[in-house]
C-alpha positions as CSV (number, residue, x, y, z in Angstrom):
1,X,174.1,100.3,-128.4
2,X,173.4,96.7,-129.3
3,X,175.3,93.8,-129.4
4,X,177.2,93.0,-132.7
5,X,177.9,89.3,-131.7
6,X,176.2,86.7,-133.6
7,X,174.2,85.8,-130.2
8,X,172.9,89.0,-130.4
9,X,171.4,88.3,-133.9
10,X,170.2,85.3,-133.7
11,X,168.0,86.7,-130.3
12,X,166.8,89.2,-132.6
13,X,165.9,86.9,-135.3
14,X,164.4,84.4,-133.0
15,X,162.6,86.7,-131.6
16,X,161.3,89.3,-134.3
17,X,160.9,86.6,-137.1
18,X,160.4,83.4,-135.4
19,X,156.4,83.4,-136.5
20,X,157.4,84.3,-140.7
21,X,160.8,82.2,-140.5
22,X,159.4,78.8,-138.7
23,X,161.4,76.5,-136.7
24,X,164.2,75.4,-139.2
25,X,167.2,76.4,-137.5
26,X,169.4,76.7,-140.4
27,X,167.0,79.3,-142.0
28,X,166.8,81.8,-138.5
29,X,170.8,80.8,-138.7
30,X,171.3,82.2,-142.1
31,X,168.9,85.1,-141.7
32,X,170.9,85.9,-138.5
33,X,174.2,85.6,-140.9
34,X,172.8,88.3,-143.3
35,X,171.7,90.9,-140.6
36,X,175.7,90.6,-138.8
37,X,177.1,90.9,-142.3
38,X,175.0,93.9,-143.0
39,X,175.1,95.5,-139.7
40,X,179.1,94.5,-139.6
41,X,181.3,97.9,-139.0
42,X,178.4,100.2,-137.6
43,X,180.2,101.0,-134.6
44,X,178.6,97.8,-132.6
45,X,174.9,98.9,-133.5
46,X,172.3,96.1,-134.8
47,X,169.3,98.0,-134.9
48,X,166.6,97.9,-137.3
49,X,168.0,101.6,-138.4
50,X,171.6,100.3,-138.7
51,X,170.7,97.6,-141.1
52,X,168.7,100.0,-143.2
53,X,171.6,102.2,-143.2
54,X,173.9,98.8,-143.8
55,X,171.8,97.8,-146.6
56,X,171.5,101.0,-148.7
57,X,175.3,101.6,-148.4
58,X,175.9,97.8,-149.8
59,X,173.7,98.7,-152.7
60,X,175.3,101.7,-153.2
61,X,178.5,100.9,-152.8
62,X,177.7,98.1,-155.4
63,X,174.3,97.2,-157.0
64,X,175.5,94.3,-159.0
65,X,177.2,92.4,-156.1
66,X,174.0,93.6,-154.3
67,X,171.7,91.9,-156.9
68,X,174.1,88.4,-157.2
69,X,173.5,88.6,-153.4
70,X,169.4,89.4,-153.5
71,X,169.3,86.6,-156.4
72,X,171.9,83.9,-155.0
73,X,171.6,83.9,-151.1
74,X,167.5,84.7,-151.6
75,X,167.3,81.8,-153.4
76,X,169.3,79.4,-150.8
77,X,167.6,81.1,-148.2
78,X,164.2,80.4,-150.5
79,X,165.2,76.3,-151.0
80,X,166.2,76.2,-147.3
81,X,162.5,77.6,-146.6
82,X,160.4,75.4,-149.4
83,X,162.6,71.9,-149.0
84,X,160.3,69.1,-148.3
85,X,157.2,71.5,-148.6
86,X,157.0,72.6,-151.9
87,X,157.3,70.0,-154.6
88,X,158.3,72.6,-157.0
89,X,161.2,73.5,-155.1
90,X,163.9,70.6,-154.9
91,X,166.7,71.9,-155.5
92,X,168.8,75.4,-154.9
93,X,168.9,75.7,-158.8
94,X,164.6,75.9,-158.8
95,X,164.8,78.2,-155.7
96,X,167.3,80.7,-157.4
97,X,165.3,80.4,-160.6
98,X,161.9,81.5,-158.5
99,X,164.7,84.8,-156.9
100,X,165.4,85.6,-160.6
101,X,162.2,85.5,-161.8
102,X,160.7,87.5,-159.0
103,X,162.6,90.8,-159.4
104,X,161.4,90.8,-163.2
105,X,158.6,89.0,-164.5
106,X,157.6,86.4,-161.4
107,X,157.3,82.7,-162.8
108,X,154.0,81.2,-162.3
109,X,155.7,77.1,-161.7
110,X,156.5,77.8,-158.9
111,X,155.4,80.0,-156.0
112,X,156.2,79.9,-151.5
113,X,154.1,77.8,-149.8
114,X,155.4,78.7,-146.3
115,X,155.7,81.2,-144.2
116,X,159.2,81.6,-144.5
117,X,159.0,81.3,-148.4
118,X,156.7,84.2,-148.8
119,X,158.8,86.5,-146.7
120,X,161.6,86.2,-148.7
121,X,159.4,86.1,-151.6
122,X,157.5,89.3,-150.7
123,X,161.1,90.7,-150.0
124,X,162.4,89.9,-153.7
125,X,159.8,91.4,-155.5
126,X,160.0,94.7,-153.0
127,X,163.2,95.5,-154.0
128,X,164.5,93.4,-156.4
129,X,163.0,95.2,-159.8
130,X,165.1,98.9,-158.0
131,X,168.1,97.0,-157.1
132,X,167.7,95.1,-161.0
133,X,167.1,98.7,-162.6
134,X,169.9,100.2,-160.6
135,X,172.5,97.4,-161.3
136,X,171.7,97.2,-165.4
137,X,170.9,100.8,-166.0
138,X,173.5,103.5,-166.3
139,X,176.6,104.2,-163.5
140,X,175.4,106.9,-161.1
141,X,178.6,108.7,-160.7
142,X,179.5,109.0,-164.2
143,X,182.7,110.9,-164.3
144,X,182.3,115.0,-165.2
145,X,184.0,114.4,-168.4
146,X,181.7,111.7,-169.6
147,X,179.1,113.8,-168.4
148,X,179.8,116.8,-170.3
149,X,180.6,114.6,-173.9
150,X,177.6,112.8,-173.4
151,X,175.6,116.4,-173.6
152,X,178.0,117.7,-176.8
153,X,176.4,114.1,-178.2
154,X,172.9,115.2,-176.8
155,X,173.4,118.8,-178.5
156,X,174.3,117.8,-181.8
157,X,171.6,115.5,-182.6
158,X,169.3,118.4,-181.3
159,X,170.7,120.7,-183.5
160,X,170.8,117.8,-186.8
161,X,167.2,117.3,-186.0
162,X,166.3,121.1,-185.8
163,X,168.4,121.4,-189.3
164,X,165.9,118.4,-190.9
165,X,162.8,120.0,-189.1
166,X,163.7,123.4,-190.9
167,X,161.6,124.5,-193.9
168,X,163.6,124.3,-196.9
């Protein structure tokens, strides 16, 4: 079992990420921050496994926080990455806006221009455009009662369009 302390994380992200994240301290210290709060209540685990696990039950549990989350805390992690490298990136505002714009459509202003910046990057547009579907489309445990009005809806129009299709 691994160590759940924050220690513990930031030795793994000093050493696992060190080479993509650089040598900004408050970047490893906020990646750190994210992998405690998703590996938080797994029985003392902080394994590459556990955070999987951490993550999909976060986005499960509630794809829209989940997105907010992707979108707001990518993008401070993004300007905390690009300050004083990328000229396109001076504030947190431009660095969410470059998030945003990653799990849909990308934005062509601005791009990473270090290592760090194209992790997260690379990271957004992974999994943001499932986690975006998933938190705009429709509610995945839709109540049996919904369920079953929303096929009477389904069966009438069938059966109006079948009337209109019939020879007459």
């Amino acid at each position: 079992m691994g160590d759940p302390s924050p220690l513990a994380a930031r030795q793994i992200i000093d050493h696992a990420a060190a080479a993509a994240l650089g040598r900004d301290a408050r970047l490893r210290g906020a990646v750190a921050l994210v992998a405690m709060g998703l590996a938080a209540g797994g029985a003392g685990e902080l394994s590459y496994d556990q955070l999987k696990q951490r993550f999909r039950g976060a986005v499960a549990r509630d794809s829209i926080d989940s997105l907010a989350t992707l979108i707001l805390g990518g993008g401070y992690l993004f300007y905390l990455a690009e300050r004083g490298e990328n000229p396109r990136c001076a504030t947190v505002l431009d660095a969410v806006l470059f998030l945003a714009t990653c799990v849909s459509v990308g934005y062509a202003e601005v791009h990473a221009c270090t290592p760090a910046g194209k992790a997260i990057a690379a990271f957004a547009m992974s999994f943001g455009p499932t986690l975006a579907a998933s938190a705009l489309g429709a509610p995945a445990g839709m109540p049996r009662e919904a369920q079953d009005q929303s096929r009477a809806i389904l069966d009438r129009l069938d059966a109006i369009l079948e009337a209109l299709r019939a020879p007459r």
